[in-house]
C-alpha positions in Angstrom: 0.0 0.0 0.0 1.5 3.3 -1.3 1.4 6.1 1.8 2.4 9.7 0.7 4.8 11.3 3.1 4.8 14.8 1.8 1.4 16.6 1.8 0.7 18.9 -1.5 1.5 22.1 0.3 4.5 21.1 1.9 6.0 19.5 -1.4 4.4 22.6 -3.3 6.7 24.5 -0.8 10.0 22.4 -0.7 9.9 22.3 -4.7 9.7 26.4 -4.7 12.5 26.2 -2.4 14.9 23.9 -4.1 13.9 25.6 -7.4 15.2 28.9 -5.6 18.2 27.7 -4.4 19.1 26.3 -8.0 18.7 29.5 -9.2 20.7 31.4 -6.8 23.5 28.9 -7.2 23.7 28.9 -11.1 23.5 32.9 -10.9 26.6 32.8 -8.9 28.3 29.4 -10.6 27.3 31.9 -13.7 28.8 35.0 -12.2 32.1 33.3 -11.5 32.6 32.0 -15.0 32.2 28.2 -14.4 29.8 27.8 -17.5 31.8 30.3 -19.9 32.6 28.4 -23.1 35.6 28.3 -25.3 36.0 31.8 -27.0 36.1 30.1 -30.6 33.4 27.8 -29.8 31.1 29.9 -29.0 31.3 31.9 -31.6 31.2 29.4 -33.9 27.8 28.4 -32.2 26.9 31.9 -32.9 26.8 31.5 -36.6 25.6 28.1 -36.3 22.2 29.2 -34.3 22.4 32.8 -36.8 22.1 31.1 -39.7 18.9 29.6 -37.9 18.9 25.9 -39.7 17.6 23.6 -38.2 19.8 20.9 -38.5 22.9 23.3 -37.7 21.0 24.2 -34.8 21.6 20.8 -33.8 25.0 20.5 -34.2 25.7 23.8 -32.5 23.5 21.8 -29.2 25.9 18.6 -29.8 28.6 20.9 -29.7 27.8 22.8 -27.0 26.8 19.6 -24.9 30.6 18.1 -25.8 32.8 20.9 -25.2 31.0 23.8 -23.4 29.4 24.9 -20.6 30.3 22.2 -18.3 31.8 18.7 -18.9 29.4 16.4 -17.4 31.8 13.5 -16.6 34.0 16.4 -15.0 30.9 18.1 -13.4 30.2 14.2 -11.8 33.8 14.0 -11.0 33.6 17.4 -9.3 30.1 16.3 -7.2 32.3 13.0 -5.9 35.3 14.6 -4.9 33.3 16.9 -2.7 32.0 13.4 -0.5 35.9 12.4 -0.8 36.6 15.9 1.1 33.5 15.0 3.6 35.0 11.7 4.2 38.7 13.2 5.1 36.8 16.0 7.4 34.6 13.3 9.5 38.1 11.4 9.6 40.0 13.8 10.8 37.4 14.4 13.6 35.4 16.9 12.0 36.9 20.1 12.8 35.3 23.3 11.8 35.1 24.0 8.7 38.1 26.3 7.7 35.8 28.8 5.2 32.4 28.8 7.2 34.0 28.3 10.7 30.4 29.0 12.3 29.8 24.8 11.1 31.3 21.7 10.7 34.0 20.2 7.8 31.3 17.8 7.4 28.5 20.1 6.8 30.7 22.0 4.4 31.7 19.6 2.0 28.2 18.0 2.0 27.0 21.7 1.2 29.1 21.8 -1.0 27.7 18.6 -3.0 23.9 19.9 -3.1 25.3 23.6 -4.4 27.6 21.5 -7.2 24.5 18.9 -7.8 21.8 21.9 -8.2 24.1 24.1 -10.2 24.7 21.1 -13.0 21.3 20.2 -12.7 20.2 23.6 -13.4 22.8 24.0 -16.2 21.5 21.1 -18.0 17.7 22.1 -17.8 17.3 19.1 -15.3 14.2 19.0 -13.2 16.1 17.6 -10.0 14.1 19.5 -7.4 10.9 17.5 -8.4 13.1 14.3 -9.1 14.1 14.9 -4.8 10.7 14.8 -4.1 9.9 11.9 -6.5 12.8 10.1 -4.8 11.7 10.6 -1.3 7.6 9.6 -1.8 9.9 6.0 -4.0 12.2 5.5 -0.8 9.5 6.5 1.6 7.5 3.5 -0.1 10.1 0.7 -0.2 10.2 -1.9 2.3 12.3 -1.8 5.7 16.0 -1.7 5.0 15.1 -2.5 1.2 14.5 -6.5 1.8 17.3 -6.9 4.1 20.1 -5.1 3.0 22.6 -3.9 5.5 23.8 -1.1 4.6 
């Protein structure tokens, strides 16, 4: 028997909020010049998308998928690297955190996975604020420790 957790309103809220957080965090990842292409690239996607044919358009969208605006394999590699940092902080006793000192090594580097997840997710016109919610109502669902595993 399938038993929703979140209530409309609640989910109605948390999917504004993450949506509002992705924005914020693109804006800045945007700001700072982490999703700037290749100078020639992107002008060369310019006069792609100018010339306005459609099958050019689709190159120039390969194109800017392969070499601009984010790598996703490096994106990924990025996300993982930030739970290889939260690992070393929780073993090396979780000290405070040496940029935010007001919280935890821990709570930093995990921060700092949801801001890299969102931004890439936003990025890539990725709906991952409803795909959270999705997830949680799917795990919410499944059966204790997911038929016996331990971990």
């Amino acid at each position: 028997m399938n038993k929703e957790i979140i209530d409309t309103e609640t989910e109605d809220t948390i999917y504004k909020g993450l949506v509002a957080l992705e924005d914020v965090i693109h804006q800045v990842a945007l700001d700072h010049g982490w999703w700037d292409m290749e100078p020639d690239l992107e002008k060369t996607l310019t006069v792609l998308r100018e010339d306005n044919l459609e099958d050019l358009n689709a190159v120039a969208d390969r194109l800017e998928d392969k070499y601009g605006r984010r790598n996703t394999g490096e994106a990924l590699a990025l996300m993982h690297s930030e739970l290889s940092e939260a690992l070393e902080g929780d073993r090396h006793g979780n000290p405070p955190s040496e940029h935010i000192p007001e919280f935890s090594a821990l709570e930093e580097e995990l921060a700092d996975v949801v801001i890299r997840a969102l931004d890439f997710g936003k990025g890539r016109g990725l709906n991952v604020a409803q795909a959270v919610l999705a997830k949680v109502e799917y795990n919410h669902n499944r059966p204790y420790k997911h038929g016996g595993k331990k971990y």
